[in-house]
C-alpha positions in Angstrom: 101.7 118.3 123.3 102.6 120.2 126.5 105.9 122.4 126.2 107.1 124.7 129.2 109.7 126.8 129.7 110.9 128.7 132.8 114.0 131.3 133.7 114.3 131.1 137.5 115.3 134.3 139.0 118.8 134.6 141.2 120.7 133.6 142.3 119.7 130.3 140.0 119.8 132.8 136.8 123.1 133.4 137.5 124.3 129.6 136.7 121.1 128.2 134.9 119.5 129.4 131.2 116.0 127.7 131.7 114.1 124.7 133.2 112.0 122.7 130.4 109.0 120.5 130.3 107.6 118.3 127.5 104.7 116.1 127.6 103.4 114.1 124.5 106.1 114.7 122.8 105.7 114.8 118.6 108.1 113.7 115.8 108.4 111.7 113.2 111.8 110.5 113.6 113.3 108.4 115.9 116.9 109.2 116.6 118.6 112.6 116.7 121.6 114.4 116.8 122.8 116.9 119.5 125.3 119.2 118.9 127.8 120.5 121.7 127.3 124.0 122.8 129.5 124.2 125.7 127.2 123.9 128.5 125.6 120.6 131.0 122.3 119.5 130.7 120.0 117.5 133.2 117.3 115.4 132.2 114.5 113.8 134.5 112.3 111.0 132.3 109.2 111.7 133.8 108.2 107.7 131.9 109.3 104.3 132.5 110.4 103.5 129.3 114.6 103.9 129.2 115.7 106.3 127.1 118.9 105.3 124.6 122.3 107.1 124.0 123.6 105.2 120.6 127.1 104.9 119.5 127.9 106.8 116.8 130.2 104.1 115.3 127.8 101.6 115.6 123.9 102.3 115.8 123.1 98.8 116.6 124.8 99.3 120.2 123.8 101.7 122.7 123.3 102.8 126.5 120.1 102.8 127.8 119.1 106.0 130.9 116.1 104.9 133.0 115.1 107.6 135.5 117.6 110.6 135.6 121.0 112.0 133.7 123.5 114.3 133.2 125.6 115.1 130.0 128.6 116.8 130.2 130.2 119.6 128.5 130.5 117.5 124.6 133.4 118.2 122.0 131.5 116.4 119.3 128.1 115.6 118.7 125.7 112.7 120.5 123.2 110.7 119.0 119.8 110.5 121.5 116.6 108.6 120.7 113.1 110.0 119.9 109.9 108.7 121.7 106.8 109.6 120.9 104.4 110.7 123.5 107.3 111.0 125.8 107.1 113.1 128.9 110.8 114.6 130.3 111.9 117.9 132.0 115.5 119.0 132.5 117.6 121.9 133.1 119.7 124.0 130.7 122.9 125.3 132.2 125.2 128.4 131.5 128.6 127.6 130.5 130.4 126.8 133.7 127.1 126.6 135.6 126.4 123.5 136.3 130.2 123.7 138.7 127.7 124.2 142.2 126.2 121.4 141.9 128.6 118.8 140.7 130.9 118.3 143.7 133.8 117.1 141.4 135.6 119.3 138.9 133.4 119.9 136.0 136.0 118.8 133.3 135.4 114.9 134.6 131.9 114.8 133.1 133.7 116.2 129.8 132.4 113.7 126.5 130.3 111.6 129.4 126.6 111.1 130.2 126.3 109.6 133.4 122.8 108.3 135.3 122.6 111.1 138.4 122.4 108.7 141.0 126.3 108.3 140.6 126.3 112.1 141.4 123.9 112.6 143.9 123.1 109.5 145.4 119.6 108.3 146.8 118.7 111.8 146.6 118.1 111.5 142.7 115.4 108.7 143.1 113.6 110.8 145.6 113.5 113.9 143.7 112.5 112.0 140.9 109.5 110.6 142.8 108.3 114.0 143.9 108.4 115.4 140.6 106.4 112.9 139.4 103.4 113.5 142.6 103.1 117.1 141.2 100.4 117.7 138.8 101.7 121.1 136.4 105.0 121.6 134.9 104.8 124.8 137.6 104.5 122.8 140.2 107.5 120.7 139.0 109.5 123.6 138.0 109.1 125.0 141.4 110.2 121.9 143.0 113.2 121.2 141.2 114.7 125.0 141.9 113.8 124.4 145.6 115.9 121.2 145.4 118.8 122.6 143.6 119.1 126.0 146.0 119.3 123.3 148.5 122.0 121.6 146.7 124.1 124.0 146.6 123.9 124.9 149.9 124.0 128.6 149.4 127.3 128.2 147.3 126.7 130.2 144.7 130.4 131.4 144.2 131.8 131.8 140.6 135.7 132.2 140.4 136.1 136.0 139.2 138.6 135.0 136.5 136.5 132.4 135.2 133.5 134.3 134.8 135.7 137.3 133.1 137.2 134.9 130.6 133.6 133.3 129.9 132.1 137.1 129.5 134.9 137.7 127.3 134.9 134.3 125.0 131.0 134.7 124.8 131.0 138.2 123.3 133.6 137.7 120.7 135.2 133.9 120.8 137.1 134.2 117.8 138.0 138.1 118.8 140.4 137.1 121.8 143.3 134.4 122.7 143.2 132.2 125.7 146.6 133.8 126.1 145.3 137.5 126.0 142.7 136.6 128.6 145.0 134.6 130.6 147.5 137.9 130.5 144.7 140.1 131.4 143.9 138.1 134.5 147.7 138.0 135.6 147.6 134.3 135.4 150.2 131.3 133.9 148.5 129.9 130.4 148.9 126.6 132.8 147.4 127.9 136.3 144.2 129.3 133.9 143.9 126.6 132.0 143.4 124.5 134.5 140.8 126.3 136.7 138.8 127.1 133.3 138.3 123.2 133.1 137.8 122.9 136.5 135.0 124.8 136.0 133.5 124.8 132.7 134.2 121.3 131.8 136.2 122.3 128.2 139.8 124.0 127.7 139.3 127.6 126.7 140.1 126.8 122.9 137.8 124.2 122.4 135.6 126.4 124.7 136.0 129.2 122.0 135.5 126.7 118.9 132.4 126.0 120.2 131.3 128.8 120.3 132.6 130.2 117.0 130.4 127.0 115.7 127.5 128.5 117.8 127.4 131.6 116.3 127.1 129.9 112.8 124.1 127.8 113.8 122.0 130.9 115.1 123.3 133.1 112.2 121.5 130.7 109.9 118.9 129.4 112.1 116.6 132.1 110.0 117.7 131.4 106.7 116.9 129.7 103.9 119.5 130.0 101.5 122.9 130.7 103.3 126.0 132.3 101.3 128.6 130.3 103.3 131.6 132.0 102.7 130.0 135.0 104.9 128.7 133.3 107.0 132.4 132.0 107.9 134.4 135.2 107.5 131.2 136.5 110.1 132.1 134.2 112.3 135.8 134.3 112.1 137.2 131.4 110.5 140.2 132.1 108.1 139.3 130.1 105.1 136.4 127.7 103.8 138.4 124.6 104.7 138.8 125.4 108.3 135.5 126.1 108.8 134.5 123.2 107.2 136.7 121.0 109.2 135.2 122.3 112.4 131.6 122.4 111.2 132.2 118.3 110.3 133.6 118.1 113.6 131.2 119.5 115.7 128.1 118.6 114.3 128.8 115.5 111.9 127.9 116.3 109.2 129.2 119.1 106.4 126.9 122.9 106.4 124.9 122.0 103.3 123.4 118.8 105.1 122.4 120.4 107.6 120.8 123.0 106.2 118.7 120.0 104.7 118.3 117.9 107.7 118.1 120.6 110.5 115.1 120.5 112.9 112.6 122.5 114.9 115.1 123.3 118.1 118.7 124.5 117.5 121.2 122.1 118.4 119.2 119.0 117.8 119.3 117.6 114.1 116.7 114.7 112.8 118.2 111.7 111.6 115.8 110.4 108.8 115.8 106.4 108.8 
């Protein structure tokens, strides 16, 4: 198995985590869950075999992605297939990071997964098709930054009271209303509101629940035997029940099952057949 990672430097780094490669891909289960963490993700299948999205209802129906997709910023988890051997790359924005890019307000791809095409056109198959022509993960890395610099066409403005709010949600999202941040920006709960969607795809509560939930999944990522009643008061939920209710929510399952069924990568949870 192949596994790459790369930062790209600015102004990229300003709006992307990391690009990722995996080739020959292995697991021994077949379907997965993937928690919401408040952020877009792209994903180029660098195979011809269709990759499945499954209903979480029903897992006998589903919606199959051939060459290229995006998934939104997600208020509950997704459930994705598993190939073996399979061979993928994709692109891990920040929160609001993906907004350059998009050409529509970000909070229309909320709870969606749509095939890139309906985004940007022809110019998805053709990327696609150079990606696959180039023979590292470098190479391909290098590409796809050169195509999304291009993209944006040198737009790489961030509204000033969006990034403040994110910078202050990030380092404490249980530590600060949407009202105090809204207050400290000189802005109506409504007029903020509305451009925090606009740009980061969530409201700023659910933007803030998420990433109270985040803080729980890398507090334990570590550990073996977790006392959970720290681990809530730590990450600022006011009783058991509520942080039960959002860890269900969220992730699908309650904190002692996933501490049994957790995986390899944070955010992604096997589902054992």
């Amino acid at each position: 198995m192949i596994s790459r990672i790369y930062r790209p430097p600015p102004p990229l780094s300003e709006f992307i985590d990391w690009f990722w490669f995996h080739e020959g891909l292995l697991c021994e289960h077949r379907r997965e869950r993937v928690l919401p963490d408040g952020t877009f993700e792209l994903i180029i299948n660098l195979d011809d075999c269709p990759r499945k999205l499954f209903d979480r209802s029903n897992p006998n129906r589903h919606r199959a992605f051939r060459r290229a997709w995006l998934s939104g910023t997600h208020t509950e988890y997704i459930v994705i297939d598993v190939l073996p051997r399979s061979s993928m790359m994709g692109v891990h924005f920040r929160p609001g990071g993906a907004a350059p890019f998009l050409g529509m307000p970000a909070n229309e791809l909320q709870d969606s997964v749509v095939e890139l095409d309906a985004i940007w056109g022809n110019a998805t198959h053709d990327l696609r098709e150079a990606l696959l022509e180039q023979p590292t993960p470098e190479g391909k890395f290098r590409l796809l930054e050169e195509f999304l610099v291009r993209l944006a066409r040198g737009g790489f403005e961030r509204s000033d009271a969006v990034a403040y709010a994110l910078r202050r949600f990030m380092a404490g999202p249980h530590e600060v209303t949407m009202r105090e941040v809204a207050q400290e920006l000189g802005l109506s709960r409504k007029h903020f509101i509305a451009r925090f969607r606009d740009e980061v795809g969530l409201t700023p509560k659910r933007f803030c629940r998420i990433q109270r939930f985040q803080r729980v999944l890398q507090r334990i990522e570590q550990q073996r035997a977790v006392e959970w009643a720290d681990v809530a008061s730590a990450c600022g939920y006011y009783d058991q029940a509520h942080f039960i209710h959002d860890f269900h929510a969220f992730g699908g399952l309650n904190p002692s099952a996933y501490l049994t069924d957790r995986g390899e990568y944070l955010n992604f949870v096997p589902i054992r057949d």
